[in-house]
C-alpha positions in Angstrom: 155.6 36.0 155.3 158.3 37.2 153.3 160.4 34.2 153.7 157.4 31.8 153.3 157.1 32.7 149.9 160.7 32.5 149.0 160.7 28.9 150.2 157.8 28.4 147.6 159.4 30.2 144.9 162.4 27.8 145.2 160.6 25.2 144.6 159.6 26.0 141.1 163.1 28.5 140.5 165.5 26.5 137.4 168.7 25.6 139.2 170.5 27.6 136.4 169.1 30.2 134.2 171.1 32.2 131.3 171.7 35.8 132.1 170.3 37.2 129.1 170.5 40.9 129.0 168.6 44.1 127.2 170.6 44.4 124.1 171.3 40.4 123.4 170.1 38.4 120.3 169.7 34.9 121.5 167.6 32.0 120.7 164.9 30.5 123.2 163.6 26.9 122.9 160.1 26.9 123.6 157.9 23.7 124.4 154.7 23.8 121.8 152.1 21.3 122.6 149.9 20.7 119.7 147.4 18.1 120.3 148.5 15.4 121.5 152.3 15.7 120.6 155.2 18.6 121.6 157.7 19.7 119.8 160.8 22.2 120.4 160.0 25.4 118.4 163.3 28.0 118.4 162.2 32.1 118.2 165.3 33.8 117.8 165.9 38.2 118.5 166.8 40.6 120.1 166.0 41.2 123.8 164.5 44.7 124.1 163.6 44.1 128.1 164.5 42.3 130.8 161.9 42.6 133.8 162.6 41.4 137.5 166.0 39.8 136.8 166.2 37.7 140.1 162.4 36.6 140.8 160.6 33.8 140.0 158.8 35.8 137.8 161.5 37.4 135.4 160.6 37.5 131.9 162.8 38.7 128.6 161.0 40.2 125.9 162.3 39.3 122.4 161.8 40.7 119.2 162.3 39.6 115.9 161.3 40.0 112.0 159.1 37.1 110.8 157.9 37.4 107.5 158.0 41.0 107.0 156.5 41.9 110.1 158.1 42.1 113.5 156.8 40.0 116.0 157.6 40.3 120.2 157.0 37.5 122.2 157.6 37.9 126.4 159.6 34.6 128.3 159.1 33.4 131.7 162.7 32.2 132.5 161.6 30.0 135.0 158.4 28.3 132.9 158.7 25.0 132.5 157.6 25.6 128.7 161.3 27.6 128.0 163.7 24.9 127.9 166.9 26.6 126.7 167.7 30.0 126.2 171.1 30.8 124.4 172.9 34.2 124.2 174.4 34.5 120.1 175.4 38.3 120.5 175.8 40.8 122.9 175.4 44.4 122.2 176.9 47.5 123.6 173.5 49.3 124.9 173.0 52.3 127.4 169.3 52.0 128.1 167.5 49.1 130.2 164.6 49.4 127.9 165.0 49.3 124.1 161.5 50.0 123.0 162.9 53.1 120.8 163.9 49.8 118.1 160.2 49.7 117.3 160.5 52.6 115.5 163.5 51.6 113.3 163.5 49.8 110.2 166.3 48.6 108.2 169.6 49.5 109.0 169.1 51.6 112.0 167.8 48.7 113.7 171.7 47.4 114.0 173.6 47.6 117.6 177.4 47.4 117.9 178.7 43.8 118.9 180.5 43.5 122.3 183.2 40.7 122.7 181.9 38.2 125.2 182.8 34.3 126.4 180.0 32.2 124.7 180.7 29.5 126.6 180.4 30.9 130.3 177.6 32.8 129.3 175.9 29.3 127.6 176.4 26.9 130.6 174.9 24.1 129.6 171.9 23.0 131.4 171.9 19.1 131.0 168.0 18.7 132.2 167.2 21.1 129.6 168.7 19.4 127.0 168.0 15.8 127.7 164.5 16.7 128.0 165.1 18.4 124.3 166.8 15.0 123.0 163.3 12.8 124.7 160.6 15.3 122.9 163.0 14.5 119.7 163.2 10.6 120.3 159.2 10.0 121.0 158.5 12.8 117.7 160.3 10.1 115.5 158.9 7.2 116.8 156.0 8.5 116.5 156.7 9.7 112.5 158.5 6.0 111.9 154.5 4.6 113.8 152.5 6.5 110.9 155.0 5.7 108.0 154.8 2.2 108.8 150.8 1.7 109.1 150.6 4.5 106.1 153.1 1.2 104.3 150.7 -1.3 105.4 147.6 0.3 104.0 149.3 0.0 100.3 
């Protein structure tokens, strides 16, 4: 049974996901469908979880301060909605779960920087970005569509 439902998680697993740890302030592309069109929206924070690290199922939990107020937001790694999901700074933590930052404010809320290779850490996943470059492409044909019948109607 056990091995019946690995064979199905494969299936739907990303060949290559970033290994974005508690303590990290990194950036996830996220696929928005409004309507009709999709666009790439970025939410950028720290990580304050990281749950099931090697299941289908593993999700980060990021938080971030958005006009004032901070805002969390959970990922599924392996959604097809996440497209990319950088590491920008790693921080020297000692706890798996950081849900102590929700009390801080200001200041306090700052975690000491830990040297790390960007670019190992980053491998870039070329499926993931193509598929960033098409939703770009068919957003400005779409924009350069309206301009030119919004041109026509003057």
């Amino acid at each position: 049974m056990f091995q019946l439902i690995q064979q199905i998680e494969a299936k739907y697993r990303k060949p290559r996901v970033v290994d974005a740890r508690t303590g990290d302030t990194v950036r996830v592309h996220q696929k928005i469908k409004e309507g009709n069109k999709e666009r790439v929206q970025i939410f950028e924070g720290l990580v304050i979880r990281t749950d099931r690290k090697n299941s289908l199922t593993s999700r980060i939990t990021v938080r971030r301060l958005a006009s004032g107020v901070w805002v969390e937001k959970s990922f599924l790694l392996h959604s097809p909605l996440v497209l990319k999901v950088e590491v920008t700074k790693r921080s020297k933590i000692r706890r798996n779960y950081l849900t102590y930052m929700r009390d801080r404010t200001g200041k306090s809320t700052r975690l000491q920087a830990v040297d790390f290779d960007k670019a190992k850490v980053n491998r870039a996943n070329k499926a993931a970005e193509e598929e960033e470059a098409h939703i770009k492409e068919v957003a400005t044909a779409e924009h350069e569509k309206e301009a030119a019948k919004a041109k026509k109607k003057k």
